[in-house]
Structures are given as structure tokens and as C-alpha cells.
Backbone as a printed PyTorch tensor [residue, N CA C, xyz], in Angstrom:
tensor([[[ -5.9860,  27.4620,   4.0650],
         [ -6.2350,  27.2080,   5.4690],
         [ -5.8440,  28.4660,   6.2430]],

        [[ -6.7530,  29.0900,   6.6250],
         [ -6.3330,  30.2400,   7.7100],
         [ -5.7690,  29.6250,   9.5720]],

        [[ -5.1520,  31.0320,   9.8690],
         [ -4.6070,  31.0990,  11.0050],
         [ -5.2520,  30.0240,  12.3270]],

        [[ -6.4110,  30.3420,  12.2260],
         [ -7.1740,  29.8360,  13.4000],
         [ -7.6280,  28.2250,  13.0440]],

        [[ -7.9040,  27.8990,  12.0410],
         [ -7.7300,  26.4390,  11.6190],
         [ -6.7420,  25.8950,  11.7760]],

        [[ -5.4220,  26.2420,  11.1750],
         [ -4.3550,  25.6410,  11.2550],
         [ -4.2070,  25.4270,  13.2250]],

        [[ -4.4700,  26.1250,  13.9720],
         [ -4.1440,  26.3250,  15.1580],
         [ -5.0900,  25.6180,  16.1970]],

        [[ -6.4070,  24.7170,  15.4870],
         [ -6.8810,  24.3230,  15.8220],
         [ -6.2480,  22.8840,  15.1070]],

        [[ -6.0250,  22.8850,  14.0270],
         [ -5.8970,  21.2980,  13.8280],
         [ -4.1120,  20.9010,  14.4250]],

        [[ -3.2050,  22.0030,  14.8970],
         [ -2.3400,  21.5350,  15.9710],
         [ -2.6290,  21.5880,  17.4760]],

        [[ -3.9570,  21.9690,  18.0450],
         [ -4.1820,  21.7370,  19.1660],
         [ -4.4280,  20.0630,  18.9850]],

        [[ -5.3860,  19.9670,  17.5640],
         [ -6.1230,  18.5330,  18.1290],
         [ -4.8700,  17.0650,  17.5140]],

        [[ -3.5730,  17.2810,  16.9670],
         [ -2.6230,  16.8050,  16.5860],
         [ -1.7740,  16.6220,  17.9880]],

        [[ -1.8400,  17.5640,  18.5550],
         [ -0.8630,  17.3160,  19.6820],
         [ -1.8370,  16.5870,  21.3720]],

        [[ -2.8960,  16.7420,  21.1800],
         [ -3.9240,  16.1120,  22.3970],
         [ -3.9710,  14.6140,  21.8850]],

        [[ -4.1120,  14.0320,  20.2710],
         [ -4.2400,  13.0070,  19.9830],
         [ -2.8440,  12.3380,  20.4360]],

        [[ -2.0900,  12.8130,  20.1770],
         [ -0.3190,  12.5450,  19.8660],
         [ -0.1540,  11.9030,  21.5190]],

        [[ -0.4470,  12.8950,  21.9730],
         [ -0.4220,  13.1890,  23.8040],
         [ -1.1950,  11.9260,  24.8300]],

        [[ -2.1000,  11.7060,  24.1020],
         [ -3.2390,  10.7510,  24.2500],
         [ -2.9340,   9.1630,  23.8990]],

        [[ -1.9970,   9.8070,  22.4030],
         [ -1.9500,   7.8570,  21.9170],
         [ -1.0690,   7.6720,  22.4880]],

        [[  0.5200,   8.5160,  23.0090],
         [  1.6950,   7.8050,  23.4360],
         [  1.1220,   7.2440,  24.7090]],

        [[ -0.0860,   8.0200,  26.0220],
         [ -0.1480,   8.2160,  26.7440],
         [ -1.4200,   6.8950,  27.4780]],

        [[ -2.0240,   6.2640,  27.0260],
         [ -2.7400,   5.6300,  26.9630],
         [ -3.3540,   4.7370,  25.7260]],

        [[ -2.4710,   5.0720,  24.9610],
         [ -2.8940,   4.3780,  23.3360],
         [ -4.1730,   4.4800,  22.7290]],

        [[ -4.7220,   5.6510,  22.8080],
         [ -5.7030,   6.1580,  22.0570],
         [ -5.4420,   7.6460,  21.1650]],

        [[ -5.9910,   7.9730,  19.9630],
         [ -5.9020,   8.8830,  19.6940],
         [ -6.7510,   9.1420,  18.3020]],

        [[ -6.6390,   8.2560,  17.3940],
         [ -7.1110,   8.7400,  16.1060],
         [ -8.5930,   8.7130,  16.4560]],

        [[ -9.3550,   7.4060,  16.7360],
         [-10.7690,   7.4020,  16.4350],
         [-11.4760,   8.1770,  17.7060]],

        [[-10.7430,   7.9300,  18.6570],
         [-11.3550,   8.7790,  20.2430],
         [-11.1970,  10.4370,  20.1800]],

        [[ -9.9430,  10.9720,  19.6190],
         [ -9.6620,  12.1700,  19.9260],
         [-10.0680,  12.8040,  18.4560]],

        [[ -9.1940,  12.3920,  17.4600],
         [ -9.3110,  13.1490,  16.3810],
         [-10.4310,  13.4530,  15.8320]],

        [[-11.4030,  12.1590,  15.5510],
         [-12.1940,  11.7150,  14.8560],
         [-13.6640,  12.6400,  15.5050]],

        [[-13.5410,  12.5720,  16.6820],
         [-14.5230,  13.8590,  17.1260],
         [-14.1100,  15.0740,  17.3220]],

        [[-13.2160,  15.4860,  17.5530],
         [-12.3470,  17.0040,  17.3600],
         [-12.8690,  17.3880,  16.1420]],

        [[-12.5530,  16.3040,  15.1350],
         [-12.1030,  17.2070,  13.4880],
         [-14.1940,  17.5770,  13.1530]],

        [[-14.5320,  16.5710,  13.5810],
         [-16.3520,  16.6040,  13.3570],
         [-16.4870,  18.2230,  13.9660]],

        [[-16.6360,  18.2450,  15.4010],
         [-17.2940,  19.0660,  16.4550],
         [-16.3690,  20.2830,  16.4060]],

        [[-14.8980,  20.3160,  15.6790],
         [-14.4320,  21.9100,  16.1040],
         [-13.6410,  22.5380,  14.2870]],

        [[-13.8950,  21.3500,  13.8560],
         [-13.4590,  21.7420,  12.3560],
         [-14.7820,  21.8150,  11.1340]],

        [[-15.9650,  20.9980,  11.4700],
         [-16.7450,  20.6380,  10.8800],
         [-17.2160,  19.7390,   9.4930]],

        [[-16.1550,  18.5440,   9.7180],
         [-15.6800,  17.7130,   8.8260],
         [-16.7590,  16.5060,   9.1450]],

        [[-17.3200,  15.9150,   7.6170],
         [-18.2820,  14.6370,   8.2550],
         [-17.2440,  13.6730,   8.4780]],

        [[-18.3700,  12.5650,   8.9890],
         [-17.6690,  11.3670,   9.9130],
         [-16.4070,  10.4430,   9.1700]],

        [[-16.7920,  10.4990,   7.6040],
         [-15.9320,  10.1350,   6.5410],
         [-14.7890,  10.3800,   6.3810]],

        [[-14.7820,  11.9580,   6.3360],
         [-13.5260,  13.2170,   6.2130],
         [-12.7410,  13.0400,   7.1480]],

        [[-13.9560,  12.9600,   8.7010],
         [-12.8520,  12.8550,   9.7560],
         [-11.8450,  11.1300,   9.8860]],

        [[-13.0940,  10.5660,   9.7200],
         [-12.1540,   8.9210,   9.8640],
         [-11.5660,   8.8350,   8.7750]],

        [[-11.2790,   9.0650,   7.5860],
         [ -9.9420,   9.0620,   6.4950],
         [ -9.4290,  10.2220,   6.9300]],

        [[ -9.0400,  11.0220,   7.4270],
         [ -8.2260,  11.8570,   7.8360],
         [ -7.3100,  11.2420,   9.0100]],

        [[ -8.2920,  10.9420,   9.9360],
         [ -7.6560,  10.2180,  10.8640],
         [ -6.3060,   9.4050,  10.5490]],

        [[ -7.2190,   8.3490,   9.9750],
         [ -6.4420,   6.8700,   9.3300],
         [ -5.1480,   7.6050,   8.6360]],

        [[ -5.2230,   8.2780,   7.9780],
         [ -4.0100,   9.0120,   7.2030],
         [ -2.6710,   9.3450,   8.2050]],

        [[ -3.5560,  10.5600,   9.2270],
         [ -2.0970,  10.7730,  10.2120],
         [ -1.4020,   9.9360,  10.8180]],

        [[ -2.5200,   8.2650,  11.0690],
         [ -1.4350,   7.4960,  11.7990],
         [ -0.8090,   6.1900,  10.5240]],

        [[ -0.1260,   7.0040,   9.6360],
         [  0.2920,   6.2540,   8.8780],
         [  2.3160,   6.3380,   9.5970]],

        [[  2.7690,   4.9780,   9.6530],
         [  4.2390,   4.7540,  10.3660],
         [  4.5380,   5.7790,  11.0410]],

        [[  5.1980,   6.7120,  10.3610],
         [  6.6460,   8.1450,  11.0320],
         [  5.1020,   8.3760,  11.7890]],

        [[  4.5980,   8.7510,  12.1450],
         [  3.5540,   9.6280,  13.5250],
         [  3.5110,   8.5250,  14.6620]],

        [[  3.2870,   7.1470,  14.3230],
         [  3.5100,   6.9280,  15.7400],
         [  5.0240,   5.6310,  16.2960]],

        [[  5.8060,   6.1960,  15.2350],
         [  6.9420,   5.8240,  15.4310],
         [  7.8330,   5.5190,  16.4400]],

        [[  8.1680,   6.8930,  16.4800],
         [  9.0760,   7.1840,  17.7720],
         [  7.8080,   6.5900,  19.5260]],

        [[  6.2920,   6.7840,  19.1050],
         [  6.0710,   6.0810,  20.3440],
         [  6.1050,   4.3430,  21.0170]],

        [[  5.7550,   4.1520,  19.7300],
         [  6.4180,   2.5310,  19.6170],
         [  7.6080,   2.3720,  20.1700]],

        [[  8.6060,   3.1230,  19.4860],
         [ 10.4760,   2.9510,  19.8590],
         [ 10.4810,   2.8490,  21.6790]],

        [[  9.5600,   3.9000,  22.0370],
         [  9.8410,   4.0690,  23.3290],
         [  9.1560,   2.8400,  24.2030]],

        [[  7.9480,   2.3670,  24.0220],
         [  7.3830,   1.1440,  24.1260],
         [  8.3060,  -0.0680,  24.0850]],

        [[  8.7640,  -0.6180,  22.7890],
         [  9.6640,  -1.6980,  22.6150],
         [ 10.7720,  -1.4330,  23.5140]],

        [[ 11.5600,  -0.3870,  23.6460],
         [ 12.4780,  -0.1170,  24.4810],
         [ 12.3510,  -0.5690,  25.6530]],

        [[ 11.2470,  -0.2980,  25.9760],
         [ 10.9590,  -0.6540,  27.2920],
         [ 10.6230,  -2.2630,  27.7370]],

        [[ 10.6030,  -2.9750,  26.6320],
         [ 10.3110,  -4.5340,  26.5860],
         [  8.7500,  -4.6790,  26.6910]],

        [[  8.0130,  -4.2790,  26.2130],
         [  6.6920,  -4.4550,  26.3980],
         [  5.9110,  -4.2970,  25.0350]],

        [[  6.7660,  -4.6040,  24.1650],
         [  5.8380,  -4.8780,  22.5960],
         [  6.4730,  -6.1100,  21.9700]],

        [[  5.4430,  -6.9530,  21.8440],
         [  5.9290,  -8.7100,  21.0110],
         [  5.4750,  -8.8100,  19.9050]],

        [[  6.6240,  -8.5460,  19.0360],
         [  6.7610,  -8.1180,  17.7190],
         [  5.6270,  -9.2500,  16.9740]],

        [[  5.7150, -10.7610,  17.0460],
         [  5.0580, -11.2730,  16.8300],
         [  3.7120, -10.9300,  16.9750]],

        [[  3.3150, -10.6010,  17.9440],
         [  1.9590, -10.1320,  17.9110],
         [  1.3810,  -9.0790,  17.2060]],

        [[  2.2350,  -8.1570,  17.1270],
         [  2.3260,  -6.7400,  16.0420],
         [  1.8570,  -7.2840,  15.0810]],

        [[  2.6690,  -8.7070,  14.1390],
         [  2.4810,  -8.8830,  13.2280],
         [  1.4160,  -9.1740,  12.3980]],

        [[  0.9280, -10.0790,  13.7880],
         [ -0.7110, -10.7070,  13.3520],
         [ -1.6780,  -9.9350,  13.3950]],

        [[ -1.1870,  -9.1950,  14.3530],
         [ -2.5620,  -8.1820,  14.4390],
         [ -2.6530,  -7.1080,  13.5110]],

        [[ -0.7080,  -6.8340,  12.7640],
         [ -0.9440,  -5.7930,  11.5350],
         [ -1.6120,  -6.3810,  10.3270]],

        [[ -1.0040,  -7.5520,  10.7570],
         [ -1.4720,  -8.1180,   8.8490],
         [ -2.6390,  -8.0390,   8.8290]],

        [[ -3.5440,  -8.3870,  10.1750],
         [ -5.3330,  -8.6630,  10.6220],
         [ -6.1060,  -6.9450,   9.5650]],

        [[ -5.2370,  -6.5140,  10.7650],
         [ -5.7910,  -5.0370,  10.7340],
         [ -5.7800,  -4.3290,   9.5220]],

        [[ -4.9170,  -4.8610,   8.4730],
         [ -4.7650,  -4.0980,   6.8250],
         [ -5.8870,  -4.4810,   6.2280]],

        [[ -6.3480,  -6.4440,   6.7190],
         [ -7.1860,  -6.7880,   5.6930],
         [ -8.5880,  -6.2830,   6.2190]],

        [[ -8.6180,  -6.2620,   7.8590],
         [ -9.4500,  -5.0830,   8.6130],
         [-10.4050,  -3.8290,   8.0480]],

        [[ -8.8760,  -3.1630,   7.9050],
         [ -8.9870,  -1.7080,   7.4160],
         [ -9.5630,  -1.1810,   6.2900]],

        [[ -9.0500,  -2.4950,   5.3010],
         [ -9.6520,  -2.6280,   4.2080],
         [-11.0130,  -2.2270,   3.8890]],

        [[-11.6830,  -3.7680,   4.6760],
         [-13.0630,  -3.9670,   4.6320],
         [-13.6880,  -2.6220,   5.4600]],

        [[-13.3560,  -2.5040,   6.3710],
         [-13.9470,  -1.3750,   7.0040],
         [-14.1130,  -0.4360,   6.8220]],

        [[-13.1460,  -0.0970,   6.2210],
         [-13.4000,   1.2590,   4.7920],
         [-14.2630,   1.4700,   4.0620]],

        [[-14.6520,   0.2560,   3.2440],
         [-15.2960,   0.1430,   1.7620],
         [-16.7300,   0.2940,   2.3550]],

        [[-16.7830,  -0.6150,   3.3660],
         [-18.3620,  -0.6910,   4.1830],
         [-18.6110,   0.6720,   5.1100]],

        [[-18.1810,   1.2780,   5.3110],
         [-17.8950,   2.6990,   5.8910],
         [-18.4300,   3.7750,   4.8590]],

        [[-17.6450,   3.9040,   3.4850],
         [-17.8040,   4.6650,   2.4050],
         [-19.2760,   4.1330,   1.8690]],

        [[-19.4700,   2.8500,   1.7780],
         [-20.7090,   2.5580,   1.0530],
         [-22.2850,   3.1320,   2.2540]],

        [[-22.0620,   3.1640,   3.6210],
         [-23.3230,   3.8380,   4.4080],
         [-23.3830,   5.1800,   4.2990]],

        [[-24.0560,   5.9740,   4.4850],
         [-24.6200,   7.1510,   4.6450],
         [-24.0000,   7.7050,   5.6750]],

        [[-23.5430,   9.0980,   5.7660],
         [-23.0490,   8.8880,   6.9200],
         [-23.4190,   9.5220,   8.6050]],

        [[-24.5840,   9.6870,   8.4270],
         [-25.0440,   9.4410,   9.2830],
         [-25.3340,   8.5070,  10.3490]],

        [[-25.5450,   7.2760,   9.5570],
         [-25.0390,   5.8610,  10.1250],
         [-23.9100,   5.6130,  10.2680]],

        [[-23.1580,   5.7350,   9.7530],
         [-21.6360,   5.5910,  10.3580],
         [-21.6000,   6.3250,  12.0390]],

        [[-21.7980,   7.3430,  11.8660],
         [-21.9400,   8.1110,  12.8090],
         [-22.5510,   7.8690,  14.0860]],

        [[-23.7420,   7.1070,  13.8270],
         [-24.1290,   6.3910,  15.1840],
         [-23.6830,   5.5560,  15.2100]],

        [[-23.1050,   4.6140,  14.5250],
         [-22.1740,   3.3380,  14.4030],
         [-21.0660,   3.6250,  15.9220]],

        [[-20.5370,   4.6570,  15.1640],
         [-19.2930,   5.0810,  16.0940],
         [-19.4100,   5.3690,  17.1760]],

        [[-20.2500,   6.3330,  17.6930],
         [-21.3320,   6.6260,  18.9050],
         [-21.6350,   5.3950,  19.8640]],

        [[-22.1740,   4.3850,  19.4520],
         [-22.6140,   3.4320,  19.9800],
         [-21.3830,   2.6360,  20.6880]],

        [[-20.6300,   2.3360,  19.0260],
         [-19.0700,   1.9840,  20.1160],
         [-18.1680,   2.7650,  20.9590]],

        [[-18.1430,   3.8620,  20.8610],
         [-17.7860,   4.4070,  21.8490],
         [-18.2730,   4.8440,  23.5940]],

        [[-19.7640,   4.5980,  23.2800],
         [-20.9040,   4.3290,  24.1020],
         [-20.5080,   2.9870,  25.0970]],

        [[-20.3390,   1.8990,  24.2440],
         [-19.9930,   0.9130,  24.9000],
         [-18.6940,   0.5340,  25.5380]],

        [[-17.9030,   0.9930,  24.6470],
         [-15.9280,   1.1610,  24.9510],
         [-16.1620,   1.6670,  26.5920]],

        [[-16.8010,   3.2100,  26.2300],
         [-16.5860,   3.9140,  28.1450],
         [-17.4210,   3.2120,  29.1900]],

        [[-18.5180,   2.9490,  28.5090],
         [-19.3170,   1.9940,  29.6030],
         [-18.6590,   0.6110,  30.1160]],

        [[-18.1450,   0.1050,  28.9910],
         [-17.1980,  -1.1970,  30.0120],
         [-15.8390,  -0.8640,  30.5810]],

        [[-15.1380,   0.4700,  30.2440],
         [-14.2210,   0.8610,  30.6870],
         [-14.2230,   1.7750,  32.0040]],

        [[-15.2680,   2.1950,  32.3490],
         [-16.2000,   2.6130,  33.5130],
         [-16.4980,   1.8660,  34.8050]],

        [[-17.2320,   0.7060,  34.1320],
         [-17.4650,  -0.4790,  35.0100],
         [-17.1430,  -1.6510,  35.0980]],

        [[-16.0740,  -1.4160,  34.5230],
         [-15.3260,  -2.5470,  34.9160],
         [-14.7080,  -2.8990,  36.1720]],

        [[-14.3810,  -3.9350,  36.9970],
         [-13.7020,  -3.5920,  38.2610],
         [-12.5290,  -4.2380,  37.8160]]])
């Protein structure tokens, strides 16, 4: 990995980082098109890459600061972690098995729709 890579994949580590404590987004919004459009990684590379960095210790300490603050119900964590493994799972396998090109507009589309109702919403 040369100089200017490495220095690009801590710009887009610290905007995601910056992003998820900051509004709770980061892997699939920030990274996941960063690593495509300025590293040149397909949609695959980038979304298992993604998924990787936010494994526990990365978004740790932002949680800590969250719960601290009384605004995370652990219970709910729970259901929604256990949801999200068997989730992640499936979403994976069906991810790896398309082309990825389709994935790619997959993602597009939801993100298409995410800003559009997050836009107009009142």
C-alpha cells in the first residue's frame, strides 16, 4: 500500500468515524462509496470491507458515549443485534451470489430513496 492510499483510506476512516458518532451513519453511506469512487474497489470489496471495520472496538467508545448519556435500551440492541447477524448473514450470501453490478444499483436505489424520504420529509 503506498503513501497516498494509505492517506486516502484515513481520510475516508476518519469522515466515516466522524459521520457514524455524528449522526449514525458511516459504513454503507460514507465508506462504501468512498472506497468504490476514490480507491477503486467493486461494490463487494467495498461492502465486506466496510462490514469488517465496524466490527465492536471501532464503534465502541461511540456507543459508551451514547449509553452514557441514557439514550441506548440495551434491550433493543439486543433484538435488533441478534435480527441483524441473522440479517447480515442472509444479506451477504445473496449479495455475493448477484453480479455486481446489480448489487450496485441495488444500493443506489436505496440510497436514492433513504435521501428522498429524508429530504421530504416534514
Amino acid at each position: 500500500m503506498d503513501l497516498g492510499s494509505a492517506g486516502l483510506l484515513v481520510l475516508i476512516g476518519l469522515l466515516a468515524g466522524i459521520l457514524s458518532g455524528f449522526v449514525g451513519i458511516g459504513g454503507g453511506v460514507v465508506m462504501v462509496p468512498a472506497l468504490i469512487m476514490l480507491m477503486g474497489y467493486s461494490q463487494h470489496q467495498a461492502q465486506g470491507t466496510s462490514l469488517a471495520v465496524l466490527v465492536l472496538p471501532v464503534v465502541g467508545l461511540a456507543v459508551w458515549n451514547y449509553y452514557k448519556a441514557g439514550v441506548i435500551d440495551p434491550k433493543v440492541v439486543v433484538v435488533i443485534a441478534l435480527s441483524f447477524v441473522v440479517g447480515g448473514y442472509f444479506g451477504s450470501k445473496w449479495s455475493l451470489a448477484l453480479p455486481t453490478e446489480t448489487v450496485k444499483r441495488v444500493f443506489g436505489v436505496v440510497m436514492l430513496l433513504l435521501s428522498l424520504k429524508l429530504i421530504l420529509d416534514r
